[in-house]
C-alpha positions as CSV (number, residue, x, y, z in Angstrom):
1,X,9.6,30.4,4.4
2,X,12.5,30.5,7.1
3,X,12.5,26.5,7.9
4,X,15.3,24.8,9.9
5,X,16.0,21.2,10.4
6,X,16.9,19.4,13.3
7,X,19.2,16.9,12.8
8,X,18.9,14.1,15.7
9,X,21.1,11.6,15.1
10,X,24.5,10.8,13.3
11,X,24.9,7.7,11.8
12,X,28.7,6.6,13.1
13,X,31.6,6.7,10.3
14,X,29.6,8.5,7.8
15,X,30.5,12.0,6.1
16,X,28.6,13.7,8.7
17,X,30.3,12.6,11.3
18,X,33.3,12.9,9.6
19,X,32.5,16.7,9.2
20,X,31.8,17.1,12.9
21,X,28.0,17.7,13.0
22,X,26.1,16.5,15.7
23,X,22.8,15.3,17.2
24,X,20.9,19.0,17.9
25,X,22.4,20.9,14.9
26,X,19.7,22.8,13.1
27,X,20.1,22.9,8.9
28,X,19.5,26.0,8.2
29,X,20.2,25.8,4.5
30,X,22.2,23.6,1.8
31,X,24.0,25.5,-1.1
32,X,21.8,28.5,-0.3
33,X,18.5,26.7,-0.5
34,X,16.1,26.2,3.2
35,X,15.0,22.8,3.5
36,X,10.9,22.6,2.8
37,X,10.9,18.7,3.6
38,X,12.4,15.2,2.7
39,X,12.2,15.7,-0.9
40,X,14.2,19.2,-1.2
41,X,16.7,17.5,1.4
42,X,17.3,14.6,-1.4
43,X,17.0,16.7,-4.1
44,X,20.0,19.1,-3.0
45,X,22.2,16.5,-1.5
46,X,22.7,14.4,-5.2
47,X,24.8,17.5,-5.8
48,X,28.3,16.5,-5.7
49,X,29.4,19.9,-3.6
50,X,27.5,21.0,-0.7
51,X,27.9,23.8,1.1
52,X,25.9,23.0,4.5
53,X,24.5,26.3,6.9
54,X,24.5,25.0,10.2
55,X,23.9,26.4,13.4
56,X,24.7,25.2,17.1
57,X,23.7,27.1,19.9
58,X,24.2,31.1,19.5
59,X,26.7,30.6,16.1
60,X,26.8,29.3,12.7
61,X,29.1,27.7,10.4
62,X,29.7,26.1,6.9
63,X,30.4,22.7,6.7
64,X,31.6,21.6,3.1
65,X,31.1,18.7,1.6
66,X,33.0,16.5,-1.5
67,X,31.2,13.5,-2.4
68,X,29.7,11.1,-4.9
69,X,26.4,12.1,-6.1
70,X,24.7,8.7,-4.5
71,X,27.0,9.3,-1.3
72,X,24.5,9.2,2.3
73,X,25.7,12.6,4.1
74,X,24.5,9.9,7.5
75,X,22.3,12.1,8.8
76,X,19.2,11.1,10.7
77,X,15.7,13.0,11.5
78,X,13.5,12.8,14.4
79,X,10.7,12.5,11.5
80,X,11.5,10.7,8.1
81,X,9.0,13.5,6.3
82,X,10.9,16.6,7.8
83,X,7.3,18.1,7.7
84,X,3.5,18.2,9.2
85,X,2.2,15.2,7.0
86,X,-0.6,16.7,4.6
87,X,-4.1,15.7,5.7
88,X,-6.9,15.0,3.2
89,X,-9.5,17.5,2.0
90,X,-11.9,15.2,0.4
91,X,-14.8,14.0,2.4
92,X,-15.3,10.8,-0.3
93,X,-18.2,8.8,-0.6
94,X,-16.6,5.4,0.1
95,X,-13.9,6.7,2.4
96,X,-12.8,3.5,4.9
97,X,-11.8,5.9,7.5
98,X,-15.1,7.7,8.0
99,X,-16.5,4.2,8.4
100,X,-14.4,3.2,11.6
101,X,-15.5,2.6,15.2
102,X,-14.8,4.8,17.7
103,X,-12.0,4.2,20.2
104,X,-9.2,2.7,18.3
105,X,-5.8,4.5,17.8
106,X,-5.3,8.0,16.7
107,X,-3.3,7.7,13.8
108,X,-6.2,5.3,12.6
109,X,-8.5,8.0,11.7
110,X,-5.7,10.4,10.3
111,X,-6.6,10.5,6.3
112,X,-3.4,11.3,4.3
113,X,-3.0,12.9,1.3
114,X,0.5,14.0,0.5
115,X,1.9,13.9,-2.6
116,X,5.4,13.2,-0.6
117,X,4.2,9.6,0.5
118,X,3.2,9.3,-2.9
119,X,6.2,9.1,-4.5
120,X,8.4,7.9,-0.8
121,X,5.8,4.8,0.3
122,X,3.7,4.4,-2.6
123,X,0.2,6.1,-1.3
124,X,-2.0,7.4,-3.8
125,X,-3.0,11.2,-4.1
126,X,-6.1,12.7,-5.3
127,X,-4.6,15.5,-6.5
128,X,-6.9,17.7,-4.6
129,X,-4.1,19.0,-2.4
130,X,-1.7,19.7,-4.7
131,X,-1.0,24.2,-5.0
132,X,1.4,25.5,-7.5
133,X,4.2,25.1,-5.1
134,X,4.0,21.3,-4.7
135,X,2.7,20.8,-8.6
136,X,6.2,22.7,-9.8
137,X,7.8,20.7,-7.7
138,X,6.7,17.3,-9.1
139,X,7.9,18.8,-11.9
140,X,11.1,20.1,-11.5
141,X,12.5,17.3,-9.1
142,X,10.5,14.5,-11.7
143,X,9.2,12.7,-9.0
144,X,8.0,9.2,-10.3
145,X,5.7,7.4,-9.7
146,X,2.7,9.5,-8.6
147,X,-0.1,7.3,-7.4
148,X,-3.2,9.1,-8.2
149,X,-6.9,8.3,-7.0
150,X,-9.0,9.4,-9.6
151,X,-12.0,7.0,-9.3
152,X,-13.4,8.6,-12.5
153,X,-12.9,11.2,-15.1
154,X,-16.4,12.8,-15.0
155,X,-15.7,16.3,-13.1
156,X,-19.3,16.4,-12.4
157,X,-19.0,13.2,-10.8
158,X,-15.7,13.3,-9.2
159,X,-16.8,16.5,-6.8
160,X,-19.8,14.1,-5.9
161,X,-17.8,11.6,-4.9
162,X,-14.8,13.2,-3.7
163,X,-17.3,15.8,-2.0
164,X,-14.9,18.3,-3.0
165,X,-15.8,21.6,-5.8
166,X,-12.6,21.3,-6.9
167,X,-12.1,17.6,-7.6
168,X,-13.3,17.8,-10.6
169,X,-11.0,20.8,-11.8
170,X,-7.1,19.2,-10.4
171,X,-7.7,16.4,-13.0
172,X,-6.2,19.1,-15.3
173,X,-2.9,18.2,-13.1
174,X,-2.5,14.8,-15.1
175,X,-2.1,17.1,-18.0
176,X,0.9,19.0,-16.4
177,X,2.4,15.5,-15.5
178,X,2.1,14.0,-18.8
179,X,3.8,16.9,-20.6
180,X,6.3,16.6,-17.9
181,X,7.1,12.7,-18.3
182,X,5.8,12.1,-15.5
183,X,5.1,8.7,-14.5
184,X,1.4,7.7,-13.0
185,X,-0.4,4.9,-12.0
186,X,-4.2,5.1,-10.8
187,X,-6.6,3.7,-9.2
188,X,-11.0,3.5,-9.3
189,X,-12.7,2.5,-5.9
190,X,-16.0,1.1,-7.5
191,X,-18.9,1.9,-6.4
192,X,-21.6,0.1,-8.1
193,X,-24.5,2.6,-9.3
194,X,-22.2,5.5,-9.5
195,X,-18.8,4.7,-11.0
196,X,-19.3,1.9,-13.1
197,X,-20.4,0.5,-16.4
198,X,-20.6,3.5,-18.9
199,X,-18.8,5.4,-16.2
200,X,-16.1,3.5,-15.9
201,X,-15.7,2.7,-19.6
202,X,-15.5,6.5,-20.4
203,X,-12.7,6.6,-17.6
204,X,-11.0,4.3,-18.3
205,X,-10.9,5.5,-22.2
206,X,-9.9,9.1,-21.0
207,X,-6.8,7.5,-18.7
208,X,-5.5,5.9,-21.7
209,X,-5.0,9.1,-23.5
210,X,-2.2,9.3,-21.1
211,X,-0.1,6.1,-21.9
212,X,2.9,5.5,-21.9
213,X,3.4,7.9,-18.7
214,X,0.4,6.8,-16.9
215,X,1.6,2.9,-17.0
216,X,-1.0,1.3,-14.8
217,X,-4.8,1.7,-13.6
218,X,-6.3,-0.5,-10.8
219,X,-10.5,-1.3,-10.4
220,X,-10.9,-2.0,-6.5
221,X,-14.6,-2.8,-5.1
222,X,-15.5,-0.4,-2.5
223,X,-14.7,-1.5,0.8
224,X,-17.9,-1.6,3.0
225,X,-18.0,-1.9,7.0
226,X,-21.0,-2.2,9.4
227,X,-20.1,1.4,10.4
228,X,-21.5,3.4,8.0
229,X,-24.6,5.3,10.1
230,X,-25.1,9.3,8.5
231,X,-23.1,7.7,5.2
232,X,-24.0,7.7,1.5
233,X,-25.8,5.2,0.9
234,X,-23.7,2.9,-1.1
235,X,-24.2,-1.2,-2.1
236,X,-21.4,-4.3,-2.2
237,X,-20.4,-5.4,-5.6
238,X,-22.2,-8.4,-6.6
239,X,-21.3,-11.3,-8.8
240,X,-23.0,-10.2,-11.6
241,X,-21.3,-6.5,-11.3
242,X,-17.7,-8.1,-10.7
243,X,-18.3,-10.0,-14.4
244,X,-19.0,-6.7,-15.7
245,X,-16.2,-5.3,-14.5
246,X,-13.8,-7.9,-15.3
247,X,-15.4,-8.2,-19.1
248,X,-14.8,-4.3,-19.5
249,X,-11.3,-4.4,-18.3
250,X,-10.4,-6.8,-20.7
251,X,-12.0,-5.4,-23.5
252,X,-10.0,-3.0,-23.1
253,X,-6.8,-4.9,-22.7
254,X,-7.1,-6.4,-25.9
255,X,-7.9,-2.7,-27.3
256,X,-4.5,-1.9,-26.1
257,X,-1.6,-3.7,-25.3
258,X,-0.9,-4.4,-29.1
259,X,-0.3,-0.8,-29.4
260,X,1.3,0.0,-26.1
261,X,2.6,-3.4,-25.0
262,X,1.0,-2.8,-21.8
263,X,-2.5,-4.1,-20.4
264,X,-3.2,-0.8,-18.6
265,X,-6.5,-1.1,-16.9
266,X,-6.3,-4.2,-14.3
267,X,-9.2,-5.6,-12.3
268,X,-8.1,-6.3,-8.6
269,X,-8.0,-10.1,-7.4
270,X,-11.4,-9.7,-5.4
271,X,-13.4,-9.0,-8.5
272,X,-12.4,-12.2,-10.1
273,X,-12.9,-14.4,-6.6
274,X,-16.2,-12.9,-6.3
275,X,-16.9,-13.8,-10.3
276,X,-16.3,-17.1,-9.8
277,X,-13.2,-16.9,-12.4
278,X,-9.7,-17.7,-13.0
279,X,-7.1,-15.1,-11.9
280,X,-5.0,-14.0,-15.0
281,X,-1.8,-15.4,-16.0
282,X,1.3,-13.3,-14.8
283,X,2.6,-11.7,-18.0
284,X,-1.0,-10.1,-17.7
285,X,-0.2,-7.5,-15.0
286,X,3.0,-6.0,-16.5
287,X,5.2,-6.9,-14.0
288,X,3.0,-6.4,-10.7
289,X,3.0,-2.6,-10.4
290,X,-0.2,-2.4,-8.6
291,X,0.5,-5.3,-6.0
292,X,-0.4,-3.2,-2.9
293,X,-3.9,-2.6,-4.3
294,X,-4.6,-6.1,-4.3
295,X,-3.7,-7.0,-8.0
296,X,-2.2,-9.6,-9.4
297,X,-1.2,-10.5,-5.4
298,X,-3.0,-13.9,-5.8
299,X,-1.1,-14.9,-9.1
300,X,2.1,-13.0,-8.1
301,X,2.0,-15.8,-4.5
302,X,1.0,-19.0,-6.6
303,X,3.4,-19.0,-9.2
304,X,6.0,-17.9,-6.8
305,X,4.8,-20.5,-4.1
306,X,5.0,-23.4,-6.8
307,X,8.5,-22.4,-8.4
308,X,10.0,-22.9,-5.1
309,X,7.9,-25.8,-4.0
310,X,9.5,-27.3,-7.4
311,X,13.2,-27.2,-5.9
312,X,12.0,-29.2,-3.1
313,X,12.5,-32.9,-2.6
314,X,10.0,-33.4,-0.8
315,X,11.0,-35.2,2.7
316,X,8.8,-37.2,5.9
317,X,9.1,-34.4,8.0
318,X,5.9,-33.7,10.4
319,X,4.1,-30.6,12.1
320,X,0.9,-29.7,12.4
321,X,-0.1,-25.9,11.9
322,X,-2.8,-23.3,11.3
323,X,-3.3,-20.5,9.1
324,X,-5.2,-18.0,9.4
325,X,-6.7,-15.6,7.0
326,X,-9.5,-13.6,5.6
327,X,-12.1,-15.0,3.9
328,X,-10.9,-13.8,0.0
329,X,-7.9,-15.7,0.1
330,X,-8.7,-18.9,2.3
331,X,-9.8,-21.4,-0.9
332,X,-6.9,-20.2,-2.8
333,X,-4.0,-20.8,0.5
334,X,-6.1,-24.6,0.7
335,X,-5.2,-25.3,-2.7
336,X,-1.5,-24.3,-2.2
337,X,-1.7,-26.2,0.8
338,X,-2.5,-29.5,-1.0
339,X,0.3,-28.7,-3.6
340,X,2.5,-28.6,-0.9
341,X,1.3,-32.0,0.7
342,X,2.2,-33.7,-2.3
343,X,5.6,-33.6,-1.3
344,X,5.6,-33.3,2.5
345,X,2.3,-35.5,3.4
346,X,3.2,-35.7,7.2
347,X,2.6,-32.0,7.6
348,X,-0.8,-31.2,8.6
349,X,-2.2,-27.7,7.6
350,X,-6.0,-26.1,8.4
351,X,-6.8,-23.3,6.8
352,X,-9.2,-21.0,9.0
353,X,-10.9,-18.2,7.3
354,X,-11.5,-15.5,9.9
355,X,-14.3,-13.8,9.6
356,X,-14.7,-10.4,10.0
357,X,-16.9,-9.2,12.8
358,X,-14.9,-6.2,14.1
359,X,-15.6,-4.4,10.7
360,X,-18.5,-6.8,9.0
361,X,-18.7,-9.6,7.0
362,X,-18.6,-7.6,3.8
363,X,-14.7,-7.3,4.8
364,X,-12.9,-10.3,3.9
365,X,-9.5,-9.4,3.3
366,X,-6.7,-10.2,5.8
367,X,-5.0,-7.3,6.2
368,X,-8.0,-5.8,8.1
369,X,-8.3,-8.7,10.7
370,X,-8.2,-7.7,14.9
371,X,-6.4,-9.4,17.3
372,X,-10.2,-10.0,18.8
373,X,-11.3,-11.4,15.6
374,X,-8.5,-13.6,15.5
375,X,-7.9,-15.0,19.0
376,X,-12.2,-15.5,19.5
377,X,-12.7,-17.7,16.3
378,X,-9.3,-19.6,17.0
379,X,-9.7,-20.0,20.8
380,X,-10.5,-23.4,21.5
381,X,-9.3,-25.2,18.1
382,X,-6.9,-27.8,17.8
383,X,-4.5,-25.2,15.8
384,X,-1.1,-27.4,16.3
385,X,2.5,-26.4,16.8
386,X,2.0,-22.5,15.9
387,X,-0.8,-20.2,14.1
388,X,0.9,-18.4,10.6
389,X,-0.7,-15.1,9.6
390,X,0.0,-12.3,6.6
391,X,2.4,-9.5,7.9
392,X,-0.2,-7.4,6.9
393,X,-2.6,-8.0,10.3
394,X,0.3,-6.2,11.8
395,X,1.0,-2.5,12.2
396,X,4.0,-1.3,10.3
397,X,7.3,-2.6,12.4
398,X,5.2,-3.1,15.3
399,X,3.6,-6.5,16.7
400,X,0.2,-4.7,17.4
401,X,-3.0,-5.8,15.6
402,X,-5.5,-2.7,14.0
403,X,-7.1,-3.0,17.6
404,X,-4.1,-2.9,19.9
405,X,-3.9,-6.2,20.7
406,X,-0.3,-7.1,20.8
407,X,1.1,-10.2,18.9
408,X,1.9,-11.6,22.6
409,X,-1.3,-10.9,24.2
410,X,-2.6,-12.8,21.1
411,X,-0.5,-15.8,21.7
412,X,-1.4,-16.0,25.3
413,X,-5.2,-16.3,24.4
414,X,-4.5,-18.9,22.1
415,X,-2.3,-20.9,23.6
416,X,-0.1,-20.8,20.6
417,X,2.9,-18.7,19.2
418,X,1.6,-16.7,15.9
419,X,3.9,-16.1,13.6
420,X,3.3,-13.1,11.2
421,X,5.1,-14.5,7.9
422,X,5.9,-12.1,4.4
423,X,3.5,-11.9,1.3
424,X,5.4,-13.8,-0.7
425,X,5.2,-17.8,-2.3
426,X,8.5,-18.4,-1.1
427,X,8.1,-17.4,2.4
428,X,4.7,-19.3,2.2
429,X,6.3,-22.1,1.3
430,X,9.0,-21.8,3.9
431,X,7.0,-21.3,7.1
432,X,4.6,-24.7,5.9
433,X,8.1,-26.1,6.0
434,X,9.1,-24.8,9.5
435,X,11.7,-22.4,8.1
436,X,10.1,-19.3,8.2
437,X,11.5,-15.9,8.9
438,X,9.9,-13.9,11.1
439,X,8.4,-10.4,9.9
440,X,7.8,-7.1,11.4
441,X,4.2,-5.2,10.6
442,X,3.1,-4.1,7.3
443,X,0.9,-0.6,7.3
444,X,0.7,1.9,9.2
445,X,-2.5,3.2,7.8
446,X,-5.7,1.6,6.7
447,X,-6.7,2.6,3.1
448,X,-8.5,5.6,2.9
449,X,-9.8,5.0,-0.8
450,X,-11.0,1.6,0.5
C-alpha cells in the first residue's frame, strides 16, 4: 500500500496549527506507519510522540509532535472514513434496500458493510467482508463494540439467507473475537418459516457460548415493503409468531442472567406491540445497548417521559398541537399524552398515526415515513399551532425526508411549521410543553438488515 492523506482543514488554535500544517498537506505517514483509514489515523495518534511525514507541493518535511495521549492533533478530512466505504457482499433474503422504489437518492440504495462504521456509528457487520487484514486489525487495535448480523448460527442456513457461500464459514470470526476480548453485540432479522422457532432457539443457545464478550443479542421482525417483485418469498410476523418469539426469549432470560447477570437475548419493541403484551421493565434490557434496533426504545421514552413529567408543577398554559408518527408507536405516545394532560389540561394534543403508503402498510415504524406520506394524510386537518415528528423521519443533519422532500417544503403543504424533536422522554415532554429544541436529522441510511 502507498496511501496519502489529504488533510483539508485545520481546526484554529489547535496543535496542528500550531505546527504549521495546512489545508492541502498530504500525510504521507505517522511514526513510520501509512495511513490505511480512520482507524490507523486514531490508533497512531494516542501515542504521545509523533513523528508526522508531510508533503506540500514538490518537498517534504517532519513535523514533531509532544502531546497528551487524548490530545486532538485539529486536523480535519474531506471524508470522516479516510477511505472508499466498504460495500456489502451478501445479497440477503430480507434485505430492505433491495426492496426500495426506484428513483429516490443514491446513497439510498448504497448497502454498507464495513466493519469501520461498526465500531465508529454503531452499524452492524456480517462478517462476510472481513479478510485477514481487517480481522488482525480488530484485533490488534481491540475495537469494541463490533455489531454483528448473524441472523442465525446454522451455516447451512446462513449462506441461504445471506445468499453468500461463505456466510456460513466467517461465523468462525466470533471465535477469533472472543479469544480476543472482543466485545459483540448481535442481531436476528426474523423471518418467520426460516429463522425461527427451533432455529432460533439453537441460535440463540450457540451466541451464548460467547458471554460475557458478546453482551447483547436483538430479535427484529423482518421488515416487509410493497416492493418486493423477483424477491424471496417471505411472510409478516403474526401475533401468534411474535408470542413465540417473545416466550423463547425469555425462557432464555431466566436461563441466564442468574449466571451472567445479563438477559442477553432481547425481543425488539414491535414483537411485544404486535403480541398484544406489556413492554419489559427497564432493568430488563441491561442498560439499553441495543436502542437503535428498536429495543427497549418504548420503555427507555416512558420512564424517561414520566420522571420528568414528575418535576413538573403542572400550570394553565394552552396550545394546541399534532404529532405525528408511525403506526407502532401511536397508542403508546396517546397514553403519554394523557399523563401529560393531567398536569397541563389546556394543552390539546392529537396523535395521528401515519400510515405508510410510500413503502406499505406492513411498515409502521416512524423512522421510515416520506414527506408525501406525511403532508397527504395531514393536509387538511385541524393540526394546531405546529406538527412534532421523531428526528428520525429526517436525514442525518439534513432537514430532507427519505423522499427529498425538505422540512420546508413540508411546512408549506401543511400550512404548519414541523418541528423534528429528539428520541427521548425528556424532549417529549418538553416540546408538548412548548420548550422544545430543535434537532437536526437522524440516519443517513435505511437499515439494510431490515
Amino acid at each position: 500500500m502507498n496511501k496519502s492523506q489529504r488533510i483539508d482543514g485545520i481546526i484554529p488554535g489547535s496543535i496542528a496549527d500550531e505546527l504549521g500544517l495546512e489545508a492541502g498537506d498530504m500525510i504521507l505517514s505517522i511514526n513510520g506507519v501509512q495511513i490505511e483509514d480512520v482507524l490507523d489515523y486514531r490508533f497512531l495518534c494516542k501515542d504521545e510522540y509523533l513523528s508526522i511525514l508531510i508533503r506540500r507541493g514538490s518537498e517534504e518535511g517532519v513535523f514533531e509532535v509532544e502531546k497528551d495521549a487524548d490530545e486532538d492533533l485539529g486536523i480535519v478530512f474531506d471524508d470522516g472514513l479516510m477511505d472508499e466505504y466498504h460495500s456489502c457482499r451478501n445479497k440477503c433474503i430480507f434485505c430492505f434496500i433491495d426492496q426500495m422504489p426506484p428513483g429516490m437518492r443514491r446513497t439510498l440504495y448504497f448497502k454498507d458493510d464495513d466493519e469501520r462504521l461498526s465500531f465508529l456509528q454503531g452499524n452492524y457487520i456480517t462478517l462476510t467482508n472481513l479478510g485477514e487484514h481487517d480481522i488482525q486489525r480488530i484485533i490488534d487495535y481491540h475495537l469494541s463494540p463490533i455489531n454483528i448480523s448473524i441472523h442465525t448460527m446454522d451455516p447451512e442456513l446462513r449462506c441461504k439467507m445471506l445468499h453468500n457461500r461463505f456466510a456460513g464459514q466467517s461465523l468462525r470470526i466470533i471465535d477469533r473475537f472472543y479469544e480476543a476480548g472482543i466485545t459483540m453485540n448481535a442481531q436476528i432479522v426474523l423471518c418467520p418459516g426460516i429463522n425461527d422457532g427451533d432455529a432460533l432457539d439453537y441460535t440463540i443457545k450457540e451466541l451464548a457460548r460467547y458471554l460475557p464478550h458478546m453482551e447483547s443479542v436483538s430479535v427484529v421482525p423482518v421488515g416487509l415493503t410493497k416492493y418486493r417483485d423477483g424477491l424471496p418469498e417471505l411472510t409478516p410476523v403474526t401475533r401468534d409468531g411474535a408470542r413465540e418469539v417473545i416466550d423463547l426469549v425469555e425462557k432464555w432470560q431466566e436461563r441466564l442472567y442468574p449466571e451472567y447477570g445479563l438477559h442477553f437475548i432481547h425481543a425488539s419493541d414491535e414483537f411485544y406491540l404486535l403480541a398484544g403484551r406489556d413492554i419489559p421493565e427497564a432493568d430488563r434490557y441491561d442498560g439499553y445497548l441495543q436502542l437503535e434496533n428498536g429495543v427497549g426504545m418504548l420503555r427507555s421514552l416512558t420512564d424517561d417521559f414520566e420522571e420528568a413529567l414528575e418535576a413538573q408543577k403542572g400550570d394553565d398554559r394552552s396550545g394546541r398541537l399534532t404529532i405525528a408518527t408511525g403506526t407502532l408507536a401511536a397508542d403508546t405516545l396517546r397514553g403519554l399524552v394523557k399523563r401529560f394532560n393531567v398536569k397541563f389540561p389546556n394543552v390539546s394534543v392529537e396523535v395521528v398515526p401515519i400510515i405508510n403508503y410510500f413503502f406499505g402498510e406492513l411498515i409502521t415504524v416512524a423512522g421510515l415515513i416520506t414527506g408525501q406520506d406525511l403532508t397527504g394524510q395531514l393536509a387538511g386537518r385541524a393540526l394546531g399551532d405546529k406538527v412534532l415528528i421523531t428526528v428520525n423521519m429526517l436525514r442525518s443533519g439534513e432537514s430532507v425526508f427519505l423522499d427529498d422532500m425538505t422540512l420546508e417544503e413540508a411546512e408549506q403543504l401543511i400550512g404548519r411549521p414541523v418541528v423534528p424533536i429528539a428520541q427521548d422522554g425528556e424532549a417529549f415532554l418538553r416540546s408538548l410543553m412548548g420548550e422544545e429544541e430543535i434537532c437536526a436529522g437522524h440516519s443517513e441510511y435505511e437499515p439494510a438488515d431490515r
